[in-house]
N, C-alpha and C positions, 0 to 999 in steps of 0.2 A: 504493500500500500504506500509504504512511503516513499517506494520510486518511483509512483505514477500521479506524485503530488504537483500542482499548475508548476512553471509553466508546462505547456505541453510538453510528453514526454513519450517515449515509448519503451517497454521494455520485452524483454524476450527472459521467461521462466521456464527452468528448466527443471524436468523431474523424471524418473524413470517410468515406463511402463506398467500399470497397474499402484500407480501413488496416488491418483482419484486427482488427475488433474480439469477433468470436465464437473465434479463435483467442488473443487475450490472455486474456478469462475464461475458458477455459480452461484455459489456462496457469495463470492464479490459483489455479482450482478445484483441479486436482492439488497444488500447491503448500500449501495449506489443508487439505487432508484427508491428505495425505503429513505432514505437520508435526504434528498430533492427531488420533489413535485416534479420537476424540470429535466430529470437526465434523461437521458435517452440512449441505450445500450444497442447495440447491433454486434453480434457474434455470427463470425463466419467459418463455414466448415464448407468439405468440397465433395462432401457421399453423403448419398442417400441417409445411408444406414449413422453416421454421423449426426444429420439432422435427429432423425429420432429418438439417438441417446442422447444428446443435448435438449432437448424438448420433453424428455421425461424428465431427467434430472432437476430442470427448472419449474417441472410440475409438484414434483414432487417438495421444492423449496417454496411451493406456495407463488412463485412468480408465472404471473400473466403474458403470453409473450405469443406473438405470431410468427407465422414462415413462410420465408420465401422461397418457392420453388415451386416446379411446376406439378398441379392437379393442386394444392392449397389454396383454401379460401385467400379474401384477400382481407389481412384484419391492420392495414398498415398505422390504423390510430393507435396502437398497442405503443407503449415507451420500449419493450424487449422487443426484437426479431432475432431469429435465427435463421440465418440467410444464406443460401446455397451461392457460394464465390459465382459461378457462373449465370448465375439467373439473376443475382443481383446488379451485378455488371452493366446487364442490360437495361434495369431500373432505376439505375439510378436516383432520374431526377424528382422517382416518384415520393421519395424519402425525405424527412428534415437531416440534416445534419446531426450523425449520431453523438455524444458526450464520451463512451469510450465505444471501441472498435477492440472485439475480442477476436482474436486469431487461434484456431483450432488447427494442430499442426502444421506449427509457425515457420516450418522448415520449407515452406511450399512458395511462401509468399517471396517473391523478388520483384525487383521493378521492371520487369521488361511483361511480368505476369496480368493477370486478371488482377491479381492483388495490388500491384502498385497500382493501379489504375485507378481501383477504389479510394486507397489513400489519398492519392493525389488529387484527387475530388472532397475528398472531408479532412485539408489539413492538420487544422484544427482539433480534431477529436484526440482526446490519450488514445495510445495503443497500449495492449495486451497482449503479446504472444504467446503461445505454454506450444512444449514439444519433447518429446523424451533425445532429439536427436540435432542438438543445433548446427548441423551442419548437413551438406549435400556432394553428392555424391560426383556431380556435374562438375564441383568446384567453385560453382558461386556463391557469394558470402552474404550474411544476412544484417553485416553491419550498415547498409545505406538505408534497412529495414527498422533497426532498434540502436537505440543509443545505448542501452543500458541490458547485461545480462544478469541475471538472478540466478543461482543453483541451488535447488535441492535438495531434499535427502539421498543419499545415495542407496543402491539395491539391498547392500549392505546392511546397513543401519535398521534398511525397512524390513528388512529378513530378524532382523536381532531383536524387534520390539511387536512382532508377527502381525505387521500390517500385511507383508508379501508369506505365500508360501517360499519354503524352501524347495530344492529342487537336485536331482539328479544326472547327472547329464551322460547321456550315452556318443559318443563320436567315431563311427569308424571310417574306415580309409574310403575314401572315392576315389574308385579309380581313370586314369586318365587325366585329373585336373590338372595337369601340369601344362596338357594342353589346352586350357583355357586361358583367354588372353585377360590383361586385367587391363582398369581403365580407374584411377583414382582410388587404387588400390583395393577394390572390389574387381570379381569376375567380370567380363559381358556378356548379360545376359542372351545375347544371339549364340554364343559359341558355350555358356554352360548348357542352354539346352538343350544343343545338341548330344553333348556328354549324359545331360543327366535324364533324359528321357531313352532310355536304355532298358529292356528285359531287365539286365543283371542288376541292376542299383533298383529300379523298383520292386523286382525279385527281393531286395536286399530288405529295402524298407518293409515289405509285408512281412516277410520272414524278422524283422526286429520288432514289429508290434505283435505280432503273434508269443516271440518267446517274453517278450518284457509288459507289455500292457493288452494284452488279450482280453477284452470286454472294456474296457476303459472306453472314454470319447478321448479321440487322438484328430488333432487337427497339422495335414499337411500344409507346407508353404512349398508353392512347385513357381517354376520361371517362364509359365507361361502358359495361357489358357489350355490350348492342347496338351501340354505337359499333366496337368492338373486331371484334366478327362481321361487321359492315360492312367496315370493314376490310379484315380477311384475306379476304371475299368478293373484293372490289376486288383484292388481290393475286392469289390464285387464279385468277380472268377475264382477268389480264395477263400469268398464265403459269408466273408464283412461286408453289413449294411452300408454302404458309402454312397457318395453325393459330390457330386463337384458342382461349385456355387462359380459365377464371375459377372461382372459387370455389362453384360448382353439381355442379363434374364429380365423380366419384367419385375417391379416392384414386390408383387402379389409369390412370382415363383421362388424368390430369394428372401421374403419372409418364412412363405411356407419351409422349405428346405434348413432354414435355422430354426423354429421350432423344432422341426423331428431330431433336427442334431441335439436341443436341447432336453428336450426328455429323453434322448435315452435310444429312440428309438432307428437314429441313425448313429454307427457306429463312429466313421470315419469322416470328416469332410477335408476337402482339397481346394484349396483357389490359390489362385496367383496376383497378391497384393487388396486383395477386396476384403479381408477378413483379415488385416496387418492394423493399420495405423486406427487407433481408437477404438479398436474390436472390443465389446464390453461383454462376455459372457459367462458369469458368476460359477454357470452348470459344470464351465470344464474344472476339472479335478485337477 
């Protein structure tokens, strides 16, 4: 709070994964719009499925708030919105000038984006960024974005006072990576999946959930929508309930396919980045 004190300011919070960073701003948000008749908050997220974990949350803190995106009513007299980066873009001028500007994986927003764009439009407003990961992979830097960084508890910490579970980690050898190229010290994605959509490694990965978490929900991260589909094929032919979810399916198909994952009754799911950044699901173990 007291980096995003006048003059304008912006800052970028930084916290690990499952530290209940959509439940802080939150928190913030009521506390801001409780405190002056007058503020006006606008939190931007860039998935679907993002909007309506930010939309419960702020339900559930008693704050009133509308969304922007498309099939949504349109409640734009509301002080809260939760606004899909790319739909809002478009609407701008239908908006007042928001009081803060919350940023939902802050790591997206650069100025050549949807996001500067917005800024550049409501100078004025404090920024908010939260992100478990301040930096990009591309190499572009988020300093023209935030003046000011904040950090955290670390995994650590939050493991020692069991905010987070703890965790085991199993790693075996991939074979071939050697011939994946890297690019900013990660793989490229063109040429891991080539490697990693392979018989023998998906072979591998059924055969490691079977001997280690057999009946558990086990959620893949594959590098590419086809990758993904292979996949949960590959589960499915071993016997596991599986589902490969991605960003094509309609609204209605990728709700339903997350419940069944959540009760229980799908064993396995698979996607390629759709179910990474703000994935909020309590069920898995």
């Amino acid at each position: 709070m007291a980096a995003l004190r006048p003059p304008p300011h912006s800052v970028l919070a930084v916290a690990p994964t499952g530290s209940g960073k959509t439940v802080c701003f939150s928190s913030l948000t009521k506390a801001w719009v409780d405190r002056d008749l007058f503020t006006r908050v606008m939190i931007l997220v860039h998935r679907r499925e993002l909007i309506q974990q930010v939309s419960a949350c702020l339900t559930q803190f008693g704050v009133e708030h509308g969304i922007i995106a498309p099939t949504y009513p349109n409640q734009k007299a509301r002080r809260v919105q939760v606004a899909s980066v790319q739909t809002l873009v478009r609407r701008l001028a239908d908006y007042a000038p928001p009081s803060y500007l919350v940023i939902d994986e802050a790591h997206h927003a650069i100025t050549t984006s949807s996001w500067g764009h917005i800024f550049r439009a409501w100078p004025d407003a404090q920024r908010l960024g939260v992100t478990a990961t301040p930096e990009r992979l591309s190499g572009e830097g988020l300093r023209s974005m935030f003046s000011t960084l904040v950090m955290g508890p670390s995994v650590q910490s939050l493991m020692e006072i069991n905010a987070l579970s703890s965790y085991r980690l199993f790693a075996p050898p991939v074979q071939h990576a050697d011939r994946v190229a890297r690019s900013m010290g990660d793989y490229t994605r063109r040429d891991l999946a080539q490697v990693m959509d392979t018989r023998t490694i998906t072979g591998d990965a059924v055969q490691h959930y079977q001997r280690l978490a057999t009946g558990k929900r086990a959620m893949v991260f594959c590098v590419s929508v086809a990758h993904a589909e292979s996949v949960a094929l590959q589960f499915t032919t071993a016997g596991f309930a599986a589902s490969s979810i991605d960003g094509t399916m309609t609204r209605e198909a990728r709700a339903s396919i997350l419940a069944s994952f959540a009760s229980g009754a799908t064993q396995v799911l698979t996607s390629c980045d759709l179910v990474s950044e703000g994935f909020d699901l309590p069920a898995v173990e």
